[in-house]
Every structure is written in C-alpha cells, then in structure tokens.
C-alpha positions in Angstrom: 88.8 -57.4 53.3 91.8 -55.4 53.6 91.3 -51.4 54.0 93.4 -48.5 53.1 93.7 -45.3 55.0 92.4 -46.1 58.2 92.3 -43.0 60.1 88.8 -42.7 62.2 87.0 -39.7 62.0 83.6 -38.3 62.6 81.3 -39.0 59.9 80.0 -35.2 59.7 83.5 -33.7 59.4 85.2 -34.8 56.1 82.4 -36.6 54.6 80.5 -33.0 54.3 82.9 -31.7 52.6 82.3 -33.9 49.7 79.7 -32.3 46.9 78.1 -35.6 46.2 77.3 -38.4 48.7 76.2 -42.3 47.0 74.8 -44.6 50.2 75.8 -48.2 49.1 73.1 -49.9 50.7 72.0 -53.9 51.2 71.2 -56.8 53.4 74.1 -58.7 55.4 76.3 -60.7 53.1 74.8 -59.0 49.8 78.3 -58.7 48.4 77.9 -55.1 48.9 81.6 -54.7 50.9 83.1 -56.8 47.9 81.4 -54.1 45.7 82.6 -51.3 47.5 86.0 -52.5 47.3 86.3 -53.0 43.7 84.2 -50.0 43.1 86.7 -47.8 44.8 90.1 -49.8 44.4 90.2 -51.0 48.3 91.2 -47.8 49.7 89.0 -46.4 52.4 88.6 -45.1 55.2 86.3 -45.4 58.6 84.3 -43.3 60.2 82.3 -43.5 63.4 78.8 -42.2 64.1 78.6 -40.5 66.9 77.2 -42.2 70.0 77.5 -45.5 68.3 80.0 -47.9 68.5 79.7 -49.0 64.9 82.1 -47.8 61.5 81.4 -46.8 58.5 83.8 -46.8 55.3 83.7 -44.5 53.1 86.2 -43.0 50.0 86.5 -40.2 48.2 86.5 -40.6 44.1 86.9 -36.8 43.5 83.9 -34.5 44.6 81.9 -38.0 45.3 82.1 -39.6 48.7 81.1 -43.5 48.3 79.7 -44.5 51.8 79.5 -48.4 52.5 76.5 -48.1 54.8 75.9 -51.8 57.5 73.7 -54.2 56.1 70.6 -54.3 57.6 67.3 -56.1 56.6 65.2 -53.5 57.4 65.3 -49.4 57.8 62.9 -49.7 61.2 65.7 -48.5 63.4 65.4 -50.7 65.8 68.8 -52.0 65.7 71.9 -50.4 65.6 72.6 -50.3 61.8 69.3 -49.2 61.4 69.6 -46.2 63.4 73.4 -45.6 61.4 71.3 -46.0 57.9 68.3 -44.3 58.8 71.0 -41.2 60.6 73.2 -41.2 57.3 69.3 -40.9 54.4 68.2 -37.5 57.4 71.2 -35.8 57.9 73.8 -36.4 55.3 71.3 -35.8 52.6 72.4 -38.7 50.2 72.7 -37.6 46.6 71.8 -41.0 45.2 71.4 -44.9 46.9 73.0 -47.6 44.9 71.2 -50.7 46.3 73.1 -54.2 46.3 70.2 -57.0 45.8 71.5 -60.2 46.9 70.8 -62.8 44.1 70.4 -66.0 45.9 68.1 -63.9 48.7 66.6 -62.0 46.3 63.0 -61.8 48.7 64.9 -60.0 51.7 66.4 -57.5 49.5 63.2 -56.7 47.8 61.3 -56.2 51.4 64.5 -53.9 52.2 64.5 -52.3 48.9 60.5 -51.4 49.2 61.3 -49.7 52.5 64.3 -47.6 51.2 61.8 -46.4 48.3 59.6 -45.5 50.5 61.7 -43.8 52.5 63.9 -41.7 50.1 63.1 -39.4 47.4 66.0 -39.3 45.7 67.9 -41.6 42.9 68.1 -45.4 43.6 69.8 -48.0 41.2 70.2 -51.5 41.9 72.9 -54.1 41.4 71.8 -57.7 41.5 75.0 -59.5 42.5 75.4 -63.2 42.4 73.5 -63.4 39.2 75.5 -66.8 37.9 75.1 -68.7 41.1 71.9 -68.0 41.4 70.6 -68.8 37.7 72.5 -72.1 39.0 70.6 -72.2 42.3 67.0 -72.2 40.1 66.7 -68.6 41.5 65.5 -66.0 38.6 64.3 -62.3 38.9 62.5 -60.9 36.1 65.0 -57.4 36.0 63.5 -55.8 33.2 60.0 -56.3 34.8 60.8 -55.5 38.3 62.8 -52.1 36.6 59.6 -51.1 34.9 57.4 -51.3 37.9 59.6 -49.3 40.5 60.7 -47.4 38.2 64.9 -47.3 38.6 67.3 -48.6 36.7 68.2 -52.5 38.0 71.4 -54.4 36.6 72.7 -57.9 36.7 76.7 -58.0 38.0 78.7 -61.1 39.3 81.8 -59.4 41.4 83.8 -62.7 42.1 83.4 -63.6 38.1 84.2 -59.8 37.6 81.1 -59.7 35.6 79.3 -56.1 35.3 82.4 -54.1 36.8 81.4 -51.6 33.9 77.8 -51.3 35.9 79.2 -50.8 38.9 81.4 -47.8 37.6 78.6 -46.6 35.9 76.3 -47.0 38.9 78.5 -45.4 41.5 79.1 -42.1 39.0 76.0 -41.5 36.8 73.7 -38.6 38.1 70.7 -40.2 37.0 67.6 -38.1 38.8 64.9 -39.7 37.9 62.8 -42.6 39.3 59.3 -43.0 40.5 57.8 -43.2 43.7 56.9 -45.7 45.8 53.6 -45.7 47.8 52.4 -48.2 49.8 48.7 -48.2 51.1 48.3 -48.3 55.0 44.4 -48.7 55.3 42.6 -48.0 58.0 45.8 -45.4 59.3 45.7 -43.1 55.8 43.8 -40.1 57.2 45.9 -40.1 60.2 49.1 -40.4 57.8 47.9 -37.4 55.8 47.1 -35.4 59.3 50.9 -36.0 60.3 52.3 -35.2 56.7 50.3 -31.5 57.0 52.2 -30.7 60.1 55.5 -31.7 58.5 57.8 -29.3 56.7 59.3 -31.5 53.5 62.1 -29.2 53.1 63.5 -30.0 56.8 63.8 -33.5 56.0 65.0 -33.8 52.3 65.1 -36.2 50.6 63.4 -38.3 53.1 59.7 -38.8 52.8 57.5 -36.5 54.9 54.7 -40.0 54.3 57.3 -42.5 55.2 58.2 -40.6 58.4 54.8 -40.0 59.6 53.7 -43.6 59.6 57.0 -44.0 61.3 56.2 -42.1 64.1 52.7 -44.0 64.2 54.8 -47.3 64.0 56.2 -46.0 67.5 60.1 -45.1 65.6 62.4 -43.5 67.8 65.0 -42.4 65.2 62.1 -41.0 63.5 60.9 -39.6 66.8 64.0 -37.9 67.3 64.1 -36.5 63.9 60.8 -34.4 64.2 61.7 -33.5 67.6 64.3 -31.4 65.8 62.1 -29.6 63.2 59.2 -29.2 66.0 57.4 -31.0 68.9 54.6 -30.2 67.6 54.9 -33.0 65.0 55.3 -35.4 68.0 52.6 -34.4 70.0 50.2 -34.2 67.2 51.7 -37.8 66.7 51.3 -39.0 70.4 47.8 -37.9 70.5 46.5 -40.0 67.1 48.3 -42.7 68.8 47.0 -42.6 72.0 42.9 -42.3 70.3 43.8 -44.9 68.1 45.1 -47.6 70.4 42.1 -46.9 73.1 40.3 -48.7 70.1 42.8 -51.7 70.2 44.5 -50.8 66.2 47.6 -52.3 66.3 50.2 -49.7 64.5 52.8 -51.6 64.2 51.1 -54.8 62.9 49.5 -52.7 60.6 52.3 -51.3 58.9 54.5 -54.0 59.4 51.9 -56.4 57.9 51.4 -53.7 54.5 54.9 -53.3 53.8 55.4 -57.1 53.8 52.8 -57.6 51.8 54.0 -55.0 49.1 57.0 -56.9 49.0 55.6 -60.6 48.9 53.3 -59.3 45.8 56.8 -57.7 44.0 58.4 -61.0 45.0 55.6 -63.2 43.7 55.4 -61.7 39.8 59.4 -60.9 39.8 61.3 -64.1 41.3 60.8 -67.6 40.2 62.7 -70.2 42.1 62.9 -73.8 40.9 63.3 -76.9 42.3 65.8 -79.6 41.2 64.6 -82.3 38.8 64.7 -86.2 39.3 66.1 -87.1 36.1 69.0 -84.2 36.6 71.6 -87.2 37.2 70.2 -89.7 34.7 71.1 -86.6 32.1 74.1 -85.6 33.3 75.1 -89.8 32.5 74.4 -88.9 29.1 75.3 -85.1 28.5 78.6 -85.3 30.4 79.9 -88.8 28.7 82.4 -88.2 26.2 81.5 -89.8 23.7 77.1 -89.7 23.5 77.0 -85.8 25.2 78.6 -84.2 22.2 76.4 -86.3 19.9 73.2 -85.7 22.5 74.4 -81.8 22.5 74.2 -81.5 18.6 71.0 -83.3 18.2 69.5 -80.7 20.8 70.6 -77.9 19.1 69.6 -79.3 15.5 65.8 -80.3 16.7 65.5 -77.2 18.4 66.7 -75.0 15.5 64.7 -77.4 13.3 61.5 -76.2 15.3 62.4 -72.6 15.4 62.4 -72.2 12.0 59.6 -74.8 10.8 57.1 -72.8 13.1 58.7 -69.1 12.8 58.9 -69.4 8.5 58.1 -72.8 8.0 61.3 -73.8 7.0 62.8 -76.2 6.4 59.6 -78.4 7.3 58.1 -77.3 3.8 60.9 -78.9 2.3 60.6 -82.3 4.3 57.1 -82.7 3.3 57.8 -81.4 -0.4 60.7 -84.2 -0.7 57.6 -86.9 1.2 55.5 -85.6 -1.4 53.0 -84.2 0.6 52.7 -80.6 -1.1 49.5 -79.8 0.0 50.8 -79.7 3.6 53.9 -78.4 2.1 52.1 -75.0 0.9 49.9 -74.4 4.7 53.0 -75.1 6.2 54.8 -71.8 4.3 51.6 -70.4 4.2 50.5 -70.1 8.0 53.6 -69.8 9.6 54.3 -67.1 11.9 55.8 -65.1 9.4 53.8 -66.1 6.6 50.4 -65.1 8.4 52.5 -61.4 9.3 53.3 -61.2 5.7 49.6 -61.3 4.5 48.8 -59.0 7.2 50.9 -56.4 5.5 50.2 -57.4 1.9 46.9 -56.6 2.6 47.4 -53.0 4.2 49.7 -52.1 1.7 46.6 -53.2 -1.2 44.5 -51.1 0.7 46.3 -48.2 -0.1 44.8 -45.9 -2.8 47.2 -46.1 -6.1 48.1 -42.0 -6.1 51.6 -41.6 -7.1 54.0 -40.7 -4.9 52.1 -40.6 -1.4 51.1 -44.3 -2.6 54.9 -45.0 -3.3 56.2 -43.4 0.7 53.0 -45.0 2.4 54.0 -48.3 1.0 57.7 -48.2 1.0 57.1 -47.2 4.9 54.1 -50.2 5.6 56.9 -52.8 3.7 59.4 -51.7 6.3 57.2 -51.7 9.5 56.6 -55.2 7.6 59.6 -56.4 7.7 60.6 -55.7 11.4 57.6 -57.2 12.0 58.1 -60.3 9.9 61.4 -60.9 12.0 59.3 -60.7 15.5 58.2 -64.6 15.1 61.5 -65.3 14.5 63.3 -63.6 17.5 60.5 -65.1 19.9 60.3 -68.6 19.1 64.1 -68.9 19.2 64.6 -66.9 22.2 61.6 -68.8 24.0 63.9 -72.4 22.9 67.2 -71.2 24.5 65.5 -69.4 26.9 64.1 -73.5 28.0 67.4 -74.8 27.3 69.1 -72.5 29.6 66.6 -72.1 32.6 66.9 -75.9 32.6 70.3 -76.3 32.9 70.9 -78.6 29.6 72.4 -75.3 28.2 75.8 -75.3 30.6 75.9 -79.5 30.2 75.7 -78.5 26.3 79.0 -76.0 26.4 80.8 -78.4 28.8 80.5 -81.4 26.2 81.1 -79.5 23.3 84.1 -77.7 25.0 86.7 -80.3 23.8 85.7 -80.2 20.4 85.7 -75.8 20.3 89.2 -76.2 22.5 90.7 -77.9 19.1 89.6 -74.1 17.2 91.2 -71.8 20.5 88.1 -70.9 22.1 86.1 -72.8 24.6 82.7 -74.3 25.2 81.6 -71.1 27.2 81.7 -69.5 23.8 78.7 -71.7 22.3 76.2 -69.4 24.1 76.8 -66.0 22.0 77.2 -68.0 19.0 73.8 -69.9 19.2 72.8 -66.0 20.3 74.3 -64.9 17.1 71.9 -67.0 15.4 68.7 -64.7 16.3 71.0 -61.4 16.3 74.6 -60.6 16.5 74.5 -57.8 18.6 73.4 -59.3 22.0 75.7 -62.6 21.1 78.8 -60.0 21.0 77.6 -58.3 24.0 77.3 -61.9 25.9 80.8 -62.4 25.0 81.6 -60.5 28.2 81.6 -63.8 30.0 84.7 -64.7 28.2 88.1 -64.5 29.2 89.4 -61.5 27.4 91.9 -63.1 25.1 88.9 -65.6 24.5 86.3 -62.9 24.0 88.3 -61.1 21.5 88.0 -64.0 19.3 84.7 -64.2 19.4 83.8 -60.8 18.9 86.0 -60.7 15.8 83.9 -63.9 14.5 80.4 -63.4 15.5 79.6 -61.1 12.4 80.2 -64.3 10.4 77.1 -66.7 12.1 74.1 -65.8 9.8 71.4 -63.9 12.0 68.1 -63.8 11.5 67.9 -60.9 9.3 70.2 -62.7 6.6 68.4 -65.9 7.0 65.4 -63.7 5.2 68.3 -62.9 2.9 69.2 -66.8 2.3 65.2 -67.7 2.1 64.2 -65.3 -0.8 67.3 -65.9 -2.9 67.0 -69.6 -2.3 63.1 -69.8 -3.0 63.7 -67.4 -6.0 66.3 -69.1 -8.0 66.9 -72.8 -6.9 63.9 -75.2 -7.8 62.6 -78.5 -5.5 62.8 -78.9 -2.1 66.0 -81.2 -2.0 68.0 -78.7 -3.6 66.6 -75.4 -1.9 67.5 -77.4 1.8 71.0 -78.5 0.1 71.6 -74.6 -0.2 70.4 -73.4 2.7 72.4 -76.3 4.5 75.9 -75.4 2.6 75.5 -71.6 3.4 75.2 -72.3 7.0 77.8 -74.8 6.8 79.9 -72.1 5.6 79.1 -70.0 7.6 79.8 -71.9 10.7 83.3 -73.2 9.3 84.2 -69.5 8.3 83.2 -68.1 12.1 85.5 -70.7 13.8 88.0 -70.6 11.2 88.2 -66.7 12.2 88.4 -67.4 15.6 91.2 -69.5 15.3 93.3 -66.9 13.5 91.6 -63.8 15.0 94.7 -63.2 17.6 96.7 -62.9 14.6 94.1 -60.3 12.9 94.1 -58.0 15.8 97.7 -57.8 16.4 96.9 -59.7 20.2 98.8 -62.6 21.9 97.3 -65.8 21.6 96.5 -66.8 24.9 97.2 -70.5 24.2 94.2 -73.2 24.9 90.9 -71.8 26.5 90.3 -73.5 29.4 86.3 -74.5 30.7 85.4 -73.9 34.6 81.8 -73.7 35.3 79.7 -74.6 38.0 76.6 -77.0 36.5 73.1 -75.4 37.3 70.6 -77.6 38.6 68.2 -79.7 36.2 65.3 -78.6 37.0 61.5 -78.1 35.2 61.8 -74.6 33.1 59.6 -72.1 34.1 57.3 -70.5 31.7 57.7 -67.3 33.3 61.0 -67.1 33.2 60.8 -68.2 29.6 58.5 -65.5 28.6 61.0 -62.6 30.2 63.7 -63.5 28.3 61.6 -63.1 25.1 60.0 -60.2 26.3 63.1 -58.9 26.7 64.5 -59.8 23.5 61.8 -58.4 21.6 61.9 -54.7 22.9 65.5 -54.9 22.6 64.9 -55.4 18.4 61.9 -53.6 18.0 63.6 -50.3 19.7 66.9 -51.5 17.7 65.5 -52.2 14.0 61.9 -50.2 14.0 63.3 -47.0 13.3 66.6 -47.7 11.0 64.3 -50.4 8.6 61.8 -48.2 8.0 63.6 -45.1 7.9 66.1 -46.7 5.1 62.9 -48.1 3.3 61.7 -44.8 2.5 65.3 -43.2 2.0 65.5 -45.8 -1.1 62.8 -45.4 -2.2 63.5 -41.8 -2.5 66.8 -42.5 -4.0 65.2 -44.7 -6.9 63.0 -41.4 -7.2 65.3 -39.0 -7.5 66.9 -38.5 -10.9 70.7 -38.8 -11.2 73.3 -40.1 -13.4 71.2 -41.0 -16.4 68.8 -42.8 -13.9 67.7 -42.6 -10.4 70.4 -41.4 -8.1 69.5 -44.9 -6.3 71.0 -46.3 -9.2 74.0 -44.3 -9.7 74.5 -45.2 -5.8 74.1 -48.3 -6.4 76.6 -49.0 -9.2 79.6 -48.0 -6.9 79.4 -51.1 -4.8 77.6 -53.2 -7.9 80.8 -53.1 -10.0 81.8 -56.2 -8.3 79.1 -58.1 -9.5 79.7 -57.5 -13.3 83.0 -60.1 -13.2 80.0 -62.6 -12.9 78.3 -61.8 -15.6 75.5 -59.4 -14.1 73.7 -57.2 -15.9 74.1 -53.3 -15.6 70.7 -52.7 -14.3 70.9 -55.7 -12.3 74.4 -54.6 -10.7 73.1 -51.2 -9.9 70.5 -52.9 -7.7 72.3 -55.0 -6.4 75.0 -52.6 -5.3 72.4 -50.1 -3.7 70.7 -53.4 -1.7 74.2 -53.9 -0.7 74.9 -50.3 0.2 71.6 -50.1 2.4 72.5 -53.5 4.3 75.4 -52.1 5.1 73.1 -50.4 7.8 70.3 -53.4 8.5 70.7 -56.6 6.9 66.7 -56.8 6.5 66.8 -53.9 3.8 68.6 -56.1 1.5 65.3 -57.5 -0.3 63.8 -54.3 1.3 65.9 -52.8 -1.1 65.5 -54.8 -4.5 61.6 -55.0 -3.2 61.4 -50.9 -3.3 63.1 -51.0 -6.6 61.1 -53.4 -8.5 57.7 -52.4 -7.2 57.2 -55.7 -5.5 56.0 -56.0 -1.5 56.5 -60.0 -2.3 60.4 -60.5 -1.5 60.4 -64.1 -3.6 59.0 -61.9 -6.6 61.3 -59.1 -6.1 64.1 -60.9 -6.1 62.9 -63.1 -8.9 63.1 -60.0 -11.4 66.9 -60.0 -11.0 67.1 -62.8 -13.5 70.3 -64.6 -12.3 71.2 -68.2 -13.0 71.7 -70.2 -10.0 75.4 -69.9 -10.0 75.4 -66.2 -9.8 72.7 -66.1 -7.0 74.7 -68.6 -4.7 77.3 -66.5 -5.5 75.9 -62.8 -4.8 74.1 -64.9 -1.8 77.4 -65.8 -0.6 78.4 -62.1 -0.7 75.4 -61.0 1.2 76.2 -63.5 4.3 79.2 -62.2 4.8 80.5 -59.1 3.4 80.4 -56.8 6.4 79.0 -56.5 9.7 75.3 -54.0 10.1 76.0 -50.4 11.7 74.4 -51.8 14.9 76.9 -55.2 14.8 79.4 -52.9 14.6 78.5 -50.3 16.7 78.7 -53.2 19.6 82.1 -54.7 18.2 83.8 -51.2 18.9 82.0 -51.0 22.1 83.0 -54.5 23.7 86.4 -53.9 22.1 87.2 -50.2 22.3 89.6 -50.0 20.0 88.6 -48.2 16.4 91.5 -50.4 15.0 89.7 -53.7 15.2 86.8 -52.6 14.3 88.3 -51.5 10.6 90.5 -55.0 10.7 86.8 -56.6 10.5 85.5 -54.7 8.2 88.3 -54.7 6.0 88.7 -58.7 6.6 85.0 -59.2 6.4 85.0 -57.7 2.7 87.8 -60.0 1.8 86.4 -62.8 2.8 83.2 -62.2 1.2 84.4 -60.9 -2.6 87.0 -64.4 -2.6 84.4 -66.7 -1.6 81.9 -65.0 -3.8 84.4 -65.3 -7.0 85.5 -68.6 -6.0 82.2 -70.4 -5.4 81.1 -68.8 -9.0 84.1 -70.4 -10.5 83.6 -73.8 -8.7 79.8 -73.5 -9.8 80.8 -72.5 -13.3 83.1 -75.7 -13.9 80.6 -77.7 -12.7 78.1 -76.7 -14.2 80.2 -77.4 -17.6 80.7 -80.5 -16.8 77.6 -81.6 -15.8 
C-alpha cells in the first residue's frame, strides 16, 4: 500500500485542528486500509501515539480528518491497538465510526462491532466488504435485518471489484446522527454497574459510554483505569472496593463479562449469518451447466420452469391455460381462482362491496381500497419470484446460468453477467437497473438504456386483463402472452446492441465474462426469505403511496367537469389521439389516453385507470367495456409494454446514469418504438385478418 505525505506527527497536534474526526474501524485484514485508500485517493499521512510505538494514517478531506485506526478484534485494551483505539474513541472525541465488517469473517466483526456499540455513543455505519467472495464462499448476512436490530445504517461494497465506491463516499461524509443503543445485560454485576455509572460524569468522557466504562473498570481495564483516574479517583476507588467485595465471594469479572458480550454476539451471529456448505453433486452440475452445448439448453429450461411456476402459483398463469387446452376446465377455473392473487383480489372485492353506496365518499373510499388493491395484488407476485432467484442464486446455479448463456448475449454486445438485472427486470425494473452496477460501464450503459423494455410485473397485469378481455380460448390467450414477451425480449436486446449508438458513447467492443463460480451448495431458507423480505418493503414503500394516490387523483379527474366532459377526459384525449388511426372510438380514446397518461407514473394504474372510469373494481370487466376487436387491443397492448419507462424506472435511469441527456434519449426512443410497433402490428393484424 503506497502512502502519500509521510511526515510523522503527534496525533493530538494537526489532527485537532480538524472540525470533524471519522475512526475507520475493523478487524485485521477487513479490507479496511484498501478502503481508506480509495476513500481518500492514497494520500495520507502517519501519526504516532504517544508512548506507543505504533502509526496511525490519517488525511484530511476538507474540515474532516479520516483516521485509519489498527485492526483489532477486540476494544479490551489489552494489546497495543487496543489501547491506540480505545485512546483515539476518549480523547479525540470521534464525530462518527465507519465500521469495516469483513465478509468472509463476518462472526469476528460482529463480536468487535457489539463492543464498539457499546462503547460509543456516537454515529456508526458499516461497510460489509468482500460481499461477492463471500456469497461465493456460502457465507450470507441478512443486512437489512442486522440494520434494523442495531439500529445503523449497514451497506454491501466489494473494493477490489470497485463495487459500492459510491457507499463508501457517502459513508465517510454523511453526518448521519442517529442510531440506537446498544445494551448488553451483565447479570449478577448490574447494580454494581449502575453504582459506578452514578459516580461518573458523562460529559468528561463523551461520546464514550459512562456503562461501557464502568464494567470496564470491573473487568480489571487499565486504559479505562487510566481514563477515570483523570476525571477523579474517586471513580477508581469506588471501583477497587466493589471489586475487592465481590471477588472475596469468588465472581469471576472478567469471565462474566467476557462470557455476556460473546454471547450477545453469537445470538446476532446466529439469526444474521448463514454459512453453507458445499454440495456433492456441485461437480456432476457443473458437467452439464458448463458444457457448451447442453448448459445453454439446461440454463433456458431453468429459467422457463421456474418462471412457469412463478406465475402459475402467483396469478395462475399460464397453468389455467394448460389445463383449459387438456380440457380440464374445472381445474382450469380454481387454478385462476385461488391463486395468490386471485384469493387478494376477492379480499378487496369484498371490502370495496361492503362500502355503503353514498355518492362521492363511496366513489374516494373505493377508488382508494382498488389502489391499496392493487399494490397488494402485485405482493404474490414479487415474492414468489424473488423467493425462485433468490434459490437460484444462493445455490450457485445462477452464476453457471450467466456463464453458459454468456456466449450467446456476447453475439448482442453485452455479456452473460447482464442476465441477472434482466431476469430482475422481470419482477421490477428499478432494482434490475440498479444491479447493473456490476457491469463494466460501457456494458452497463447498455443495459440501463434497455431494461425499460423487459415487461415487469406491473405490465404483466397490463398484458393479463387485455389478453383475458379480448382474446378467446386458452391456445390463443398463451399465443399472446408468448409473442408480447417474445417481443419484448427481442426489442430489449436489440436496444442494447445499438444503445452505444443512442447515447452518443463508444462502443466498447465485445463484453468479456470473468467470474469466480460460487460453490453448489443446499439453498438456505433463510437466506431465501431475506431477499424477499427485502424485496417486498422495497415495493410496498415504492408503489403504496404513488398507486393509491393516482387512483384517487383520477378519479377526481373523471369527476371534475371540463371540456364538454370530465376534465379526466379532456386529459385524456391529448395522449389518446394516437389511438383514433386505429379505429378507436372518441370516448374510448379519451380513456385510453388518460390510462396512458397515469402509467406514465406506475404501470399498475393503467387498468387502475380504465377501472376508475368505468365503475368496475374487476380489471377483466373494465377493460372489457372498451369494446375493441382483437387487432386493436394487441395493438394498444403493444403500446402499453413499451411506450415509456414509470417515474420510478426513470428516476433510477438518471440516477445510475447521471446524465439528463440519456434519460430524454429513452424516453424519446421508447415512444418511437412503441407508436411504430403499435401501427405496424395493427396493419400486420389487419391484412391478416382480411385474408383469413
């Protein structure tokens, strides 16, 4: 590690002059030196502690000093880097601790990290580092969990990979002050803990723990002998007399506390880490995933029986159709009936006909239960599929997937890495453009520019209601469904291929494919149910609000007069003029234009939309009432799949990108696309239909 600057000084001279001071803190060979050098360029300098022998580095990023403390398993000072730690958290009165959690070790870190929150009062975040070797290690923390339960904010980064430098940044300079505490119990020693903390003046040692530094001196502590010394001896006597009484009676202090802390950390360990071990059959599957010519095939019929089961047990399709076209309608029926999503929907439908018929609170109560509906219709949905890659990843098949497909994605410029954010795309676009991180950036740029083009979960409602609604028997409802995905898959790559040319980059040439293959091993349950856990709050706090919020501003709008009719309509028939070239009526087009309009924002409103208008809660019926011939609702359907990316798709696009200019290219490209295939396919449909 190479080190700019390196005049020594005394820690207390020029590091006090800094306004802020961050403690980078972590076990030996965390990757917490590799952090502080990309976090502050590689220029630092070093400073000794007085009577030690030992360095610290340190740089200065403005008014912020950045302090790359030793690594140390433990903050007991009885070693030399504990003493430097434990010195630096007293008396240079850290403004914040960014913790570096070792990802292949993640049990030691969590034992140091429960000691350093009990220690310090002020703001912690932590930095998981090593998170891709360790996924491929069978090693997996439940972040979100462990973040809720200590209350800071945790983050996944992989330094050598350059993955999560953005955290990093963001960790090192946010001033984020809030976090709970951490309080571990000591038994039998709590009344002579709260004795000591009585005798202790908090101020003196801020933002250390008066608690944490009276069971120190119990625990027989010398730094934190030292430490009251300075703020009174009458802390250490009172402390030398309760342990004199209390070892006359043989109570072992330091086992005691020892033995509480480590259990605190084994239970955090326990609910948060999973670790796997590697399966037998791992090589008898990499024979078949990894062979040329039977892994691609293997790799599609994966991802088609696992999609098949999503959907069959989230909506029940397209297993209705299967057993329609077997003839077995009865099972047919249950099957749309009770699945996931079906048995949601009757939930609703019956609130909604609970509500009393009185005008216009009747008309707001239900607009608002039909959106709460909705987001709850897609939560089926978003779980199953989650829970199925979730299994695919955690057992490694996912990675053995990407590599055999890679040659066949190298032939469209981007690589097999990129079949993760577009099976992600499938269940929601916004977290498969945020994946695409993991991509080289001339790579990733692609992707991002073609993502809004896989149909997500919300248009798959879309593609359900217009398909059950207008295109009769099972055969040719699953031929429909099968060409709009097929379309939409050839349209996404196609755009990829071409998107270097859209943005005004430089087409990086043929994506290359290095990744290290995970272990096979038995998927864990747990680690299953995080990811959906996760997935779940990151819709329900993403959708809740904007569905049900633009349910009842529709319904407003078809309320409110305007134009001759509602202002809704009048809305509506700016974007609806496109639709008349088909043959649509006026009415119809105005509808259609304002469900357009309001899916501009969330995809789900779409039938939301023509729902609200019509008076229907039943999307099928809704939708229905249109009264469009098959070959204008492929058409319009066609439209709705790809016309132009939600506020929230967007919203990430310009994020991952940062440039406004690609987001408009999109937009503008995305409309294109949709109003040519919507004309064309009408045309196609209309000749054919003529000579049929």
């Amino acid at each position: 590690m190479r080190h700019a600057h390196t005049k020594t000084v005394h820690v207390q001279d020029e590091i006090r002059e800094c306004n802020d001071i961050v403690l980078l803190v972590g076990t030996p060979n965390s990757g917490k030196s590799t952090l502080f050098n990309q976090a502050t360029g590689g220029k630092s300098r070093i400073a000794n502690w007085p009577g030690v022998t030992a360095d610290l580095h340190y740089t200065r990023l403005g008014e912020t000093c950045i302090i790359d403390t030793p690594g140390v398993y433990t903050i007991d000072g009885g070693s030399i880097e504990e003493e430097i730690l434990v010195n630096a958290l007293i008396s240079l009165k850290p403004g914040k601790i960014v913790f570096v959690m070792d990802g292949l070790q993640p049990e030691a870190s969590i034992y140091l990290l429960t000691q350093l929150l009990e220690a310090y009062e002020g703001p912690v975040e932590v930095l998981v580092t090593k998170s891709l070797l360790s996924h491929g290690a069978g090693i997996h923390i439940d972040v979100d969990g462990l973040s809720s339960r200590l209350g800071i904010r945790i983050s996944r980064v992989s330094l050598l990979e350059g993955v999560g430098m953005e955290k990093v940044r963001e960790a090192v300079s946010s001033n984020r002050a809030q976090r709970s505490r951490l309080r571990i119990g000591y038994g039998p020693l709590e009344p002579y803990i709260h004795i000591l903390e009585q005798v202790i003046d908090e101020d003196k040692i801020s933002p250390v723990s008066k608690r944490w530094l009276a069971v120190q001196l119990l625990a027989g502590d010398q730094v934190a002998r030292s430490v009251a010394s300075s703020i009174g001896d009458d802390i250490v006597r009172e402390a030398d007399r309760i342990k004199s009484a209390l070892a006359s009676q043989g109570v072992d202090l330091e086992g005691i506390t020892a033995s509480a802390r480590l259990d605190a950390a084994e239970a955090l360990a326990r609910r948060f880490v999973v670790r796997r071990a590697p399966g037998e059959l791992g090589a008898r599957i990499d024979r078949i995933m990894l062979h040329p010519v039977l892994g691609p095939l293997a790799s599609v019929a994966i991802l088609f029986a696992a999609f098949f089961a999503v959907f069959s047990i989230s909506l029940g399709f397209p297993l209705d159709m299967v057993l329609y076209s077997l003839g077995m309608s009865y099972a047919a029926t249950l099957i749309e009936e009770y699945s996931l999503a079906g048995i949601v929907g009757m939930v609703f439908d019956w609130l909604i006909s609970m509500i009393p018929d009185q005008g216009l609170a009747w008309g707001l109560v239900s607009g608002v239960l039909s959106g709460v509906g909705v987001v709850a219709s897609f939560i089926p949905l978003i779980a199953v599929a989650t829970a199925f890659l979730a299994l695919l990843e955690d057992s490694g098949v996912m990675t053995r997937i990407a590599v055999s497909l890679h040659p066949f994605l190298q032939r469209l410029d981007v690589s097999g890495r990129s079949i993760y954010p577009y099976l992600l795309g499938l269940g929601c676009n916004v977290p498969a453009i945020m994946t695409s991180r993991l991509l080289p950036a001339g790579e990733r740029m692609k992707v991002i520019f073609s993502i809004p083009f896989v149909i997500c979960s919300a248009r798959l409602i879309v593609l359900l209601a217009f398909v059950s609604a207008f295109f009769r028997g099972p055969l040719m409802q699953a031929v429909v469904a099968v060409s709009i995905y097929t379309l939409s898959a050839l349209v996404a790559l196609l755009t990829a291929k071409a998107a270097h040319r859209i943005y005004g980059g430089q087409d990086p040439g043929r994506p290359y494919l290095i990744m290290d293959l995970p272990l096979m091993h038995k998927p864990s349950i747990r680690v299953v149910w995080w990811s959906v856990r996760s997935s779940l709050a990151h819709f329900i706090r993403r959708m809740a609000g904007p569905i049900t919020l633009a349910a009842v501003i529709i319904w407003l709008l078809l309320q409110a007069p305007g134009g001759g009719s509602s202002m809704g309509h009048t809305i509506g028939s700016i974007l609806g003029a496109i639709f008349k070239p088909l043959g649509v009526g006026e009415e119809q087009s105005q509808i259609l234009g304002l469900a357009g309009i309001a899916g501009s924002l969330v995809k789900e409103v779409i039938v939301e939309t023509i729902g609200v208008a019509y008076g229907s809660p039943d999307p099928r019926e809704a939708v229905t009432m249109l009264g469009l011939t098959p070959a204008q609702a492929y058409s319009i359907l066609v439209f709705f799949m790809f016309y132009t990316p939600c506020i929230a798709t967007a919203v990430a696009v310009y994020s991952e990108s940062g440039k406004p200019r690609i987001l408009a290219s999109l937009i503008a490209y995305s409309l294109v696309v949709a109003v040519t295939l919507m004309y064309l396919t009408y045309m196609i449909l209309e000749v054919g239909s003529r000579w049929l």
